[in-house]
N, C-alpha and C positions, 0 to 999 in steps of 0.2 A: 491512377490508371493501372488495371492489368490487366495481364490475359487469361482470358477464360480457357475453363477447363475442357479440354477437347471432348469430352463424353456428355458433359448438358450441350454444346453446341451446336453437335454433330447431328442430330434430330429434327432442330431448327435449320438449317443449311440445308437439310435434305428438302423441309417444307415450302423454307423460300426458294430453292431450286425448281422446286414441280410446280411453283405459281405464277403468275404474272410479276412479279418483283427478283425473280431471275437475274441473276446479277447485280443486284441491288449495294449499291454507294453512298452510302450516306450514314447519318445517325440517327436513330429511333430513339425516342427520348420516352422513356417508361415511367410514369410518377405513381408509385404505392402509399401515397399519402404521407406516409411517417419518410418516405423517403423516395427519390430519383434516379436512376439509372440511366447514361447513357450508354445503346447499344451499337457502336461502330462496326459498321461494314464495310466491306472493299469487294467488289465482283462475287458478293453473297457469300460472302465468307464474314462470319462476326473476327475482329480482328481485335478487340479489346472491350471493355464493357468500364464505365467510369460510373462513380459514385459524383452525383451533384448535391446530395445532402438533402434537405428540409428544403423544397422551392413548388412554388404554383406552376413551372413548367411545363409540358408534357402532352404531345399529343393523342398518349395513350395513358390513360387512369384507369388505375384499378384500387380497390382495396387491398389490402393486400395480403388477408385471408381468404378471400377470393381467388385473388388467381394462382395462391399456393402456400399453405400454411408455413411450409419452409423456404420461402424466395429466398433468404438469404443463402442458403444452398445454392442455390440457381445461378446468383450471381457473385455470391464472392470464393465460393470454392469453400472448401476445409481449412483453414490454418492461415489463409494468405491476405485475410481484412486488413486495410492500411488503417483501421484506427483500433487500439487495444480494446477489445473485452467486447466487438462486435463480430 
């Protein structure tokens, strides 16, 4: 687990602020096929974003050149992947 980078978050936070999930608590479990991400929130605020690896998971699938040819940007930040050479 870490914490995300304040400038991909900050975008998100504004989007679930202006929606009905307003406040939103909980974890959003992200599966891009080659890999899962949990998104932890707290009063709509992403509060850390975790790698779950390789798993059938996820309420939300995407490919994951779909929903952003660079995700890994998105979610692990510049420099800070807990496993080398990701």
């Amino acid at each position: 687990m870490w914490p995300p980078a304040k400038e991909r978050t900050s975008a998100l936070e504004r989007r679930i602020a202006a929606s009905a999930f307003a406040g939103l608590t909980q974890s959003v479990i992200i599966n891009l096929y080659k890999e899962t991400f949990a998104l932890n929130f707290a009063a709509g605020k992403v509060t850390s974003v975790e790698s779950q690896g390789f798993t059938d998971a996820g309420e939300i699938r995407i490919p994951p050149l779909v929903f952003a040819p660079s995700y890994r940007l998105l979610f692990r930040g510049l420099g800070n992947s807990p496993r080398p050479g990701v």
